[in-house]
C-alpha positions as protocol buffer text, in pm:
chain_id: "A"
residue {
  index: 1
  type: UNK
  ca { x: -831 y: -249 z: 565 }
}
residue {
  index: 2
  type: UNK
  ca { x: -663 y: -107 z: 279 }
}
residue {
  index: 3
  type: UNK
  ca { x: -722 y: -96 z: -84 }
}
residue {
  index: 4
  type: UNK
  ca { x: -557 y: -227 z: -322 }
}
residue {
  index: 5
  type: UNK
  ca { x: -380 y: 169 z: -458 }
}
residue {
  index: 6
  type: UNK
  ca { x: -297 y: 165 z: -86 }
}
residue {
  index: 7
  type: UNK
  ca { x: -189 y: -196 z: -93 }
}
residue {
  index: 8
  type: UNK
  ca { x: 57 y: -94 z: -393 }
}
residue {
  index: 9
  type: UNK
  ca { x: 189 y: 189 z: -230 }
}
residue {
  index: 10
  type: UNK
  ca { x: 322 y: 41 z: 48 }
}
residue {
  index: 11
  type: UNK
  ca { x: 443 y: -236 z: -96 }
}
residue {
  index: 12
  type: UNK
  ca { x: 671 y: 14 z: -290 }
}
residue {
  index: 13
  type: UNK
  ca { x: 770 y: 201 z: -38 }
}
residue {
  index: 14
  type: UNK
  ca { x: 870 y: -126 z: 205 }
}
residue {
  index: 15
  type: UNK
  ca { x: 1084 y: -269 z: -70 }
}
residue {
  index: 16
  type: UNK
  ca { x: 1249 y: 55 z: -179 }
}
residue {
  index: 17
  type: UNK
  ca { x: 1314 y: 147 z: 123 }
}
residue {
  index: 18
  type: UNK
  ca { x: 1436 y: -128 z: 278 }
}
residue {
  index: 19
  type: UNK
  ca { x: 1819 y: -176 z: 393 }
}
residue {
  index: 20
  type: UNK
  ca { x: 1929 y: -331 z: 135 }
}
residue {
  index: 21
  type: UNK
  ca { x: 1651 y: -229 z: -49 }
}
residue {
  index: 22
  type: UNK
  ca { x: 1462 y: -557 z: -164 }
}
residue {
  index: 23
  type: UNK
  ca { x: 1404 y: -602 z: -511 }
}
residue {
  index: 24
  type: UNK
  ca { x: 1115 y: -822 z: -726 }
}
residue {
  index: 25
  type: UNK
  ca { x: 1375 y: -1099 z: -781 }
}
residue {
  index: 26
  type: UNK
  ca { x: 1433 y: -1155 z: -457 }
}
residue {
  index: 27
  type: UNK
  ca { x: 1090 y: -1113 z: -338 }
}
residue {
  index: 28
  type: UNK
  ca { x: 989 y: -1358 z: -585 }
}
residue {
  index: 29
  type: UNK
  ca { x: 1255 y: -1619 z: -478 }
}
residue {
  index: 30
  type: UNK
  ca { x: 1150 y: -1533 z: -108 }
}
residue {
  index: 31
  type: UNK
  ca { x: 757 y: -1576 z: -202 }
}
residue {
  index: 32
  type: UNK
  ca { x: 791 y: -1859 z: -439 }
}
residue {
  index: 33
  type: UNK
  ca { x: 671 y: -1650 z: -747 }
}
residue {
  index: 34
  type: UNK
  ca { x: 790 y: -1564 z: -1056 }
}
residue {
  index: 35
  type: UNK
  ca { x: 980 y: -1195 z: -1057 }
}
residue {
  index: 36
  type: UNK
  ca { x: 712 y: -1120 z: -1304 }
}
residue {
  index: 37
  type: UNK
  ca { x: 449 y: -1175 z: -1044 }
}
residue {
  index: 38
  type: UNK
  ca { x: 595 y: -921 z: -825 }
}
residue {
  index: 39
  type: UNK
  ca { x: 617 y: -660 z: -1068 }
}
residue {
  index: 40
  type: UNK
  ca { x: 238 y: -700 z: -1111 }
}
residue {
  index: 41
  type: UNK
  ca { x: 190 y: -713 z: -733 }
}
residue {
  index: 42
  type: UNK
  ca { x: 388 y: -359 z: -751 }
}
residue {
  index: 43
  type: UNK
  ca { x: 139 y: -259 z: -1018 }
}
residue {
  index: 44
  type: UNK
  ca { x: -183 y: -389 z: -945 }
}
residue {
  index: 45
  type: UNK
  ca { x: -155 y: -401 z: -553 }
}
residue {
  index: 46
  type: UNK
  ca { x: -302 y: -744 z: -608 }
}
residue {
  index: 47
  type: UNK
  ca { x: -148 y: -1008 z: -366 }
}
residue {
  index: 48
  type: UNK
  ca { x: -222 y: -1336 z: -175 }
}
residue {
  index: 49
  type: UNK
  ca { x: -235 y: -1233 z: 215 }
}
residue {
  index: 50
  type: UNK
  ca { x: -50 y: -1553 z: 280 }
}
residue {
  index: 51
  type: UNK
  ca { x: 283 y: -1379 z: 130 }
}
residue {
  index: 52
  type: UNK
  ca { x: 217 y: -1067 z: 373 }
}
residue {
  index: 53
  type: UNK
  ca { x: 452 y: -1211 z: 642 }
}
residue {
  index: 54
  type: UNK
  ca { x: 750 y: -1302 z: 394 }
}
residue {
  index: 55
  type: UNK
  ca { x: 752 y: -962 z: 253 }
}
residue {
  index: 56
  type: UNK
  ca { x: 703 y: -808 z: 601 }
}
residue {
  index: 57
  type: UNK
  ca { x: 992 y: -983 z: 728 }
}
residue {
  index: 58
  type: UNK
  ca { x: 1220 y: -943 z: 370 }
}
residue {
  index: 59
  type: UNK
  ca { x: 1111 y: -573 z: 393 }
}
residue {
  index: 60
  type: UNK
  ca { x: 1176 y: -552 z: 815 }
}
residue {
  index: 61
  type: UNK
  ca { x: 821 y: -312 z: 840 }
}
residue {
  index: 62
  type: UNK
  ca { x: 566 y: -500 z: 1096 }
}
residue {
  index: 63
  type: UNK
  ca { x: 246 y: -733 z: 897 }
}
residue {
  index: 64
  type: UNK
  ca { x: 65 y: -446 z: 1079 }
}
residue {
  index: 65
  type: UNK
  ca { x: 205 y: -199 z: 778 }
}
residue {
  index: 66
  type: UNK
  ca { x: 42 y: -420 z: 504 }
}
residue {
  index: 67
  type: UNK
  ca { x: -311 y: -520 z: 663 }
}
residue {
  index: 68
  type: UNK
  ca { x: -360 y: -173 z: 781 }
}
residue {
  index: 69
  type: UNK
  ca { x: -542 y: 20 z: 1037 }
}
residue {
  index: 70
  type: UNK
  ca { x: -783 y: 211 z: 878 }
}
residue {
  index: 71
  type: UNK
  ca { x: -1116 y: 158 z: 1068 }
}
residue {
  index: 72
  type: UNK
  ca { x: -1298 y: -28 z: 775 }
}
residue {
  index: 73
  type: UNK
  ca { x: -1620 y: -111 z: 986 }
}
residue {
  index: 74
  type: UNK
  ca { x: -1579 y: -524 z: 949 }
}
residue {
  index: 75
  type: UNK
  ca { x: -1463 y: -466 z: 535 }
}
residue {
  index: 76
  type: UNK
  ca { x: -1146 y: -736 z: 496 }
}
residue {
  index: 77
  type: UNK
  ca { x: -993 y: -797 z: 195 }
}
residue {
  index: 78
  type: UNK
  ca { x: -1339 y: -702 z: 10 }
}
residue {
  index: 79
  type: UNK
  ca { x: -1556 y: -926 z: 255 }
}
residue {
  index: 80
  type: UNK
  ca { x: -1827 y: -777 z: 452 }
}
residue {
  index: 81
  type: UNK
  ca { x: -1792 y: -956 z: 790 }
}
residue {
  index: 82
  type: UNK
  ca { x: -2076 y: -1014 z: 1098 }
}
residue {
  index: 83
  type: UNK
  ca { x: -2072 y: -817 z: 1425 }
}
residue {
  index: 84
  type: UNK
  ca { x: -1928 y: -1105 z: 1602 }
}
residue {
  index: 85
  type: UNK
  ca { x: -1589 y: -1049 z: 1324 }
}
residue {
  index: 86
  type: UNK
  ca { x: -1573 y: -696 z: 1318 }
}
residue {
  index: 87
  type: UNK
  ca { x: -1576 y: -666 z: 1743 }
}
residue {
  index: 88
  type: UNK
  ca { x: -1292 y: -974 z: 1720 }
}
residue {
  index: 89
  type: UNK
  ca { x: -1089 y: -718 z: 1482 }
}
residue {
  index: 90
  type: UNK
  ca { x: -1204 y: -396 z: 1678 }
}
residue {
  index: 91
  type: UNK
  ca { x: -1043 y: -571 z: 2025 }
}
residue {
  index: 92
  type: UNK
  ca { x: -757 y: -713 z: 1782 }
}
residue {
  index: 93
  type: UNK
  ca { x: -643 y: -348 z: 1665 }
}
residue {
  index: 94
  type: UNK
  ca { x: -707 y: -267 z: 2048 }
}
residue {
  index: 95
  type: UNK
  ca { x: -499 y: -486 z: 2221 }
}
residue {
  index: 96
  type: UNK
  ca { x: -157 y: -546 z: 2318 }
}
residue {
  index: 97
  type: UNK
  ca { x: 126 y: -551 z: 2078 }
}
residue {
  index: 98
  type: UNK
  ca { x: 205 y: -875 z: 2164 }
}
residue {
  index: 99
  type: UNK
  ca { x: -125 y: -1019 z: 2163 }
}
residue {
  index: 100
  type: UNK
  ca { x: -173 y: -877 z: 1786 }
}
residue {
  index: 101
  type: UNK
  ca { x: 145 y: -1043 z: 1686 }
}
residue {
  index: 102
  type: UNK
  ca { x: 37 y: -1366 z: 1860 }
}
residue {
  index: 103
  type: UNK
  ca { x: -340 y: -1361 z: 1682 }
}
residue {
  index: 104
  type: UNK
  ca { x: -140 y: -1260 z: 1329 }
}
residue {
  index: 105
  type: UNK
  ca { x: 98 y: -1523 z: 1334 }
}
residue {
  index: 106
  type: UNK
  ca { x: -170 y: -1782 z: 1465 }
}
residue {
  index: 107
  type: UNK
  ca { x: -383 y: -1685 z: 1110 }
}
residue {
  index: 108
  type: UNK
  ca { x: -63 y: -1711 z: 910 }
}
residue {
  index: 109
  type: UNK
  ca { x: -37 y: -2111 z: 999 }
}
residue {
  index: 110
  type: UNK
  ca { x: -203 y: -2371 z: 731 }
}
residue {
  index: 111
  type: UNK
  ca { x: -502 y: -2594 z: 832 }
}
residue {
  index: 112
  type: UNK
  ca { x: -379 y: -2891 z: 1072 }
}
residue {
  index: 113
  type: UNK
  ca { x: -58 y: -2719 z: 1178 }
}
residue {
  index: 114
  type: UNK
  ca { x: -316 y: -2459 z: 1338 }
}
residue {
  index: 115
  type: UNK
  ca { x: -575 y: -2684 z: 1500 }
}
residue {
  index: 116
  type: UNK
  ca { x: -259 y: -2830 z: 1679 }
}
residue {
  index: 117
  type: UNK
  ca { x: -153 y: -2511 z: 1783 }
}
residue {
  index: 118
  type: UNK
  ca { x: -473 y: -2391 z: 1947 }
}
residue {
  index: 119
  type: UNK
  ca { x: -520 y: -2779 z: 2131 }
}
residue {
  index: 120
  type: UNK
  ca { x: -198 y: -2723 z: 2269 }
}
residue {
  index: 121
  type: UNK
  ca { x: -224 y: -2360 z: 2369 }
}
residue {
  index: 122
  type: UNK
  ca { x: -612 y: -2512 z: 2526 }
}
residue {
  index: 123
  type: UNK
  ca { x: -353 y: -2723 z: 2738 }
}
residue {
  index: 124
  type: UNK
  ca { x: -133 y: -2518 z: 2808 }
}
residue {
  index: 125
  type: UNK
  ca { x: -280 y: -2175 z: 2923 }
}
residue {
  index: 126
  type: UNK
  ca { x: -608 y: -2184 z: 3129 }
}
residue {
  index: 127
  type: UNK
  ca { x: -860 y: -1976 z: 3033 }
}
residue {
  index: 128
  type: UNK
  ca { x: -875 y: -1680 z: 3304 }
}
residue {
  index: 129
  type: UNK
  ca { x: -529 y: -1593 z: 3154 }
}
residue {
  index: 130
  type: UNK
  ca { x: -670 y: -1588 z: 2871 }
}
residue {
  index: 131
  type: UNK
  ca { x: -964 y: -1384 z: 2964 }
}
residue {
  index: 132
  type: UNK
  ca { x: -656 y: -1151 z: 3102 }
}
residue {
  index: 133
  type: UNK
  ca { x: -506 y: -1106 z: 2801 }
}
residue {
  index: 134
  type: UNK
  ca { x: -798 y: -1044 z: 2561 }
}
residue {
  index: 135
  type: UNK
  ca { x: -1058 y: -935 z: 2831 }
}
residue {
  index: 136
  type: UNK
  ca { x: -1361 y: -1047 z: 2904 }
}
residue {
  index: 137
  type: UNK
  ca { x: -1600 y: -1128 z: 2581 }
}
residue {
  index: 138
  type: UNK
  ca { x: -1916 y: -1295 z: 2715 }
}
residue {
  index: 139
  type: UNK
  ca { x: -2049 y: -1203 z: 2382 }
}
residue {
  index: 140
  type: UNK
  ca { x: -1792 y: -1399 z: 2181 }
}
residue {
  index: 141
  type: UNK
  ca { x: -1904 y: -1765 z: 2151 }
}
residue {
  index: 142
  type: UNK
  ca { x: -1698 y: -2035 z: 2228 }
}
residue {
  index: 143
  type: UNK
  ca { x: -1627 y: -2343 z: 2043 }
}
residue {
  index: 144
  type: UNK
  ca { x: -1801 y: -2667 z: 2130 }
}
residue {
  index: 145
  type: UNK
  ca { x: -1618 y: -2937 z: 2288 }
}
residue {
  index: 146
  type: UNK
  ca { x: -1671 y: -3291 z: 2099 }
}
């Protein structure tokens, strides 16, 4: 995962060079922020993850760009995760393009909108093509059904 210099860097360099290049006011408008808040985002490399996916889109570089792809051995964001988190992100950075996209997105939706999502995909996909998809995880538990 990356720091937060590395964080700052790329921020830079996505608005910058962006076509049109992007600039704090509209990033701020874009992120619900103050233009002030951006500047310091630019200077500090200090941001809320949930604006990743606005400024990946206002910016046109991939969310992959700002998480990174370092090989931080389970560090996120500062938290040390388990070896059941770390594999999930090992097999995430792993996997298909579309698959990452899919998982990425999935973490960007708030609270009840993404319990919905995941009853309905339940529904809607059965679990061998699932198993396809992400292979075959016998180590990974599964949640309980109530």
């Amino acid at each position: 995962m990356l720091d937060a210099q590395e964080l700052r860097r790329r921020l830079i360099a996505a608005m910058d060079e962006a076509k049109p290049r992007v600039t704090s006011a509209a990033l701020a408008e874009a992120c619900d922020v103050t233009a002030q808040g951006v500047n310091g985002w630019r200077k500090t490399g200090r941001l809320a993850k949930r604006h990743l996916s606005t400024i990946a889109k206002l910016t046109g570089r991939p969310l992959e760009y700002f998480l990174g792809d370092d090989g931080s051995n389970g560090v996120v964001f500062g938290l040390k995760l388990g070896i059941e988190e770390a594999e999930a992100l090992k097999r995430l950075r792993e996997g298909d393009p579309d698959w990452r996209r899919y998982v990425l997105a999935l973490a960007m939706v708030q609270g009840s909108e993404q319990a919905l999502l995941l009853r309905t995909m339940r529904q809607a996909v059965p679990d061998y093509k699932v198993e396809q998809a992400y292979g075959n995880a016998p180590h990974i538990r599964t949640p309980e059904k109530k």
